[in-house]
Phi, psi and omega in degrees: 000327188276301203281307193297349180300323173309306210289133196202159161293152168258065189266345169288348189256137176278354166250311177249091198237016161262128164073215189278168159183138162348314211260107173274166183318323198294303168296326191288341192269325147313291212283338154325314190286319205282325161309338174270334153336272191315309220284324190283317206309320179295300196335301184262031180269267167006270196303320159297304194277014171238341174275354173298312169319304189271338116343333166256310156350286172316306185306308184311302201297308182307317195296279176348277150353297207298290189325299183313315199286326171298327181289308159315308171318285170340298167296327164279337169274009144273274176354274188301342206268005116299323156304293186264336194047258204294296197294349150280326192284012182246005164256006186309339176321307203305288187336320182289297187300312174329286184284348176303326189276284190354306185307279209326335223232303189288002157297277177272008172065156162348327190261011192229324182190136179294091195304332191305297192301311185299315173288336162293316192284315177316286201310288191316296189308318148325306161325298176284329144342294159294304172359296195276304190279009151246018167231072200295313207268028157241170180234138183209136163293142181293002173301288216319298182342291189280348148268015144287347167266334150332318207231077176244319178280000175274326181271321161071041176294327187251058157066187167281004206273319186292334164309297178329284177314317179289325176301332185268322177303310176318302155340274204289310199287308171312339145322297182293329176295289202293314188321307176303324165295350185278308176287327189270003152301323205299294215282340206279310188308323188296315185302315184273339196235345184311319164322116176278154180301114185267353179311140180308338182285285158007305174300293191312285184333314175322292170325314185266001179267316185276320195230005143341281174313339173288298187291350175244029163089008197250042209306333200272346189299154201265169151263152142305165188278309208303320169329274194321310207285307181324322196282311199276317157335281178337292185289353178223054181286336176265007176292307214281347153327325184290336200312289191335311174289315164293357184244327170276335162323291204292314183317302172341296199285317173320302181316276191315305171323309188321315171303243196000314192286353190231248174298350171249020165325078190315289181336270189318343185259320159353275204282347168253355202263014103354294204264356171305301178294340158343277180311301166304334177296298202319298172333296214287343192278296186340293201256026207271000165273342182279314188304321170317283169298319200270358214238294197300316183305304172318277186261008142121194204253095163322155145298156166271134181301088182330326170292316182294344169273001175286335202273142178281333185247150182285001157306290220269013189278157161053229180260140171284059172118121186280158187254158172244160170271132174229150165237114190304135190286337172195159177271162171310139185292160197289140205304147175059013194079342180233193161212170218271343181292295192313270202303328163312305176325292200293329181288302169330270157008277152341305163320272192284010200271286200304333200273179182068016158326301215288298207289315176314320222286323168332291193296310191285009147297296184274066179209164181111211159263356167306345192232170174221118161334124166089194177279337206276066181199186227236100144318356197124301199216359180195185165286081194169157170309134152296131175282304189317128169295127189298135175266159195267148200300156161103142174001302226266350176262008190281316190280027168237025191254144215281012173210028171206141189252123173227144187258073192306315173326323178255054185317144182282109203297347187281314174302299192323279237277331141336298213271036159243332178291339178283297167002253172344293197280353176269322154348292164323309211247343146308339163294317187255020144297335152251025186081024168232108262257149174222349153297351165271344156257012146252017160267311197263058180262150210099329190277324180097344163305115145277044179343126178109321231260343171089340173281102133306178168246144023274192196282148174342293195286014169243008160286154174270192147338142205262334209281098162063041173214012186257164215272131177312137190283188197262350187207158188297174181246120179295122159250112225254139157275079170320117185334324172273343175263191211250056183298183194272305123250207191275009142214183181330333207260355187320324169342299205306305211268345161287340176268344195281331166314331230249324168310298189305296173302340171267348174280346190294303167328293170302327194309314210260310216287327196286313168333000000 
């Protein structure tokens, strides 16, 4: 008798207004709020353990990436200063910045640094360094210089290893760089799109699916599943628009892990480039009377250095000393504790786990205890099957859905604006899917130029092994100075007259211990 006193028509209520019911205006308008609660809550369930996922994802890779480059450093530097000694550690600088831009460019990218421009000018400084120190016993001008850096690709002094070395470098680090940005995209979209739709039908709809059955007394009753998928379709009709574009991002990302797993392998061009660069000093000492003689011929016959004619032992003629090959008794341990096939492996995974998020997320809502099996669940408007045909994901399919009033005209401008950012990154990673940086080619437009991009022709993706086997182009590779940027000075060759200062103090230096 006591529970029917409660019991009334509901024609006073505004969602739930059939037959008898529990429920005052009052109570109806709490469990509305509560329903929008209920309605957000699996979503941004959801939707957190996947920007969660990637977000920790992103830090390994980033931590890694670092960790590795540092490591490198480390290791060519114990390396030379036992290979070479005096004469590396009074060169260390150059080596030290050589990785300072590495950093820079997986920070900041294409707007902070050319890797193309940056690995030429490390050789040419390089270049000129040794130049002068196995021709000690010469004098050379800055003229002279820079026509030795004329015939730098014709003397070919350190071998093939700097052609080899910009290619793998350019790749991979524009690989790993765009990748990592790929992943830390991941959690910001998710973050931005993720909100179910708050609009009063959304609401209403919530309401009357969840708690409809409260007011008529059926608290334990259930929605149907098809119910639960219409309602929740309806309400996240502009998430699953993002779908098409977020399933090409991951194909995208996919792709690109493969590279990473093979010929743009960051680790593998890493973890060697000690002994690479090595290889080139070793060259350059090794063929440095033929380079030498082919330089005299060229740029003509040096003065002889008057302080060298002073000298008494026939020790102090030419290079001071031969370089050795060292092999380090063990390498660094590995960057982050892990290695990039093991984070890739696991990031793939993850990857294909995620895609069809968008489209999925209804059904994968309406499963459980949210729902109910069978006829024996809450349709809407009684205890009984749903009737209604389940309707199809997205906007334009919304204006047949028989329990949520959506408005296709008005798409949600915050998702349009995703899906044009998942666009753009996917664009990225399809560039550095052939080895190209694709901000050099809206910095350089008009020119026609990838600056940077690490590709000769033919194109990347038509190379063989990247590890020291793909084929010499057929012409040197042009690097254009754009007008807007920033050279070190005014022209290509400039490298030369900022290193010969830099050159003159180290020959001042090298003087007396070669004595």
């Amino acid at each position: 008798v006591k529970v029917l006193y409660y019991i009334k028509w509901g024609n006073h209520l505004k969602v739930c207004t059939q037959g008898f019911s529990c429920c005052t205006l009052e109570m109806e308008e709490k469990l509305s709020q509560q329903s929008r609660t209920d309605l957000k809550a699996p979503v941004h369930q959801l939707s957190s353990n996947l920007q969660n996922t990637f977000t920790q994802r992103t830090r390994h890779f980033d931590q890694f990436f670092r960790e590795l480059l540092s490591n490198a450093e480390k290791s060519l530097n114990d390396m030379f200063v036992r290979t070479y000694g005096l004469m590396y550690v009074k060169n260390a600088e150059l080596f030290k910045h050589f990785f300072s831009e590495l950093r820079r460019y997986y920070s900041h990218g294409s707007n902070a640094v050319n890797l193309d421009d940056m690995l030429a000018d490390f050789w040419t400084d390089l270049l000129e360094r040794m130049f002068r120190l196995v021709n000690v016993q010469h004098e050379f001008s800055d003229s002279y210089m820079e026509c030795v850096s004329r015939h730098m690709e014709q003397l070919k002094p350190f071998g093939d290893v700097p052609r080899k070395l910009r290619l793998q470098l350019t790749r991979s680090f524009i690989a790993v760089r765009t990748f990592t940005h790929g992943l830390a995209l991941m959690p910001e979209v998710v973050g931005k799109v993720s909100t179910v739709s708050s609009s009063p039908s959304c609401v209403r709809a919530a309401m009357k699916m969840l708690y409809c059955p409260y007011c008529s007394g059926q608290v334990a009753l259930k929605p149907c599943k098809n119910y639960c998928l219409n309602v929740m379709r309806g309400c996240l009709a502009n998430q699953a628009d993002l779908d098409t574009e977020w399933n090409n991002f991951l194909d995208a990302m996919l792709g690109l892990a493969e590279r990473l797993e093979g010929p743009f392998n960051f680790e593998s061009v890493m973890d060697p480039i000690d002994v690479k660069i090595s290889d080139a000093i070793m060259n350059m000492q090794e063929n440095s009377i033929q380079v030498s003689m082919k330089v005299f011929q060229g740029c003509g016959q040096p003065k002889l250095n008057e302080a060298f004619r002073t000298r008494r032992s026939p020790k102090d003629s030419g290079f001071p000393g031969r370089f050795r090959p060292y092999s380090p008794d063990a390498r660094p341990t590995t960057a982050a504790g892990t290695s990039l096939d093991r984070l890739l492996t696991d990031v793939k995974k993850k990857l294909k786990h995620a895609k069809k998020f968008w489209s999925t997320l209804p059904d994968t809502v309406c499963v459980g205890e949210r729902i109910a099996i069978g006829d024996e669940c809450w349709n809407g408007t009684a205890k009984s099957r749903y009737e209604s045909v389940v309707i199809g994901n997205g906007l334009a399919n919304q204006v047949s859905n028989p329990d949520v009033e959506v408005d296709i005209t008005k798409p949600d401008m915050v998702i349009r604006r995703q899906i044009a950012v998942l666009k753009e990154m996917t664009s990225r990673l399809k560039a550095a899917y052939i080895g190209t940086d694709i901000s050099f080619v809206n910095e350089d437009a008009g020119s026609g130029e990838e600056s940077g991009s690490g590709c000769d022709s033919p194109p990347c993706d038509s190379d063989g092994d990247i590890y020291f086997s793909t084929p010499a182009p057929a012409k040197p590779r042009v690097i254009k100075i754009q007008a807007d940027k920033q050279p070190s000075s005014g022209t290509r060759l400039a490298p030369f007259s900022l290193a010969l200062a830099v050159t003159a103090l180290l020959l001042a230096l090298l003087t007396p211990h070669m004595r």
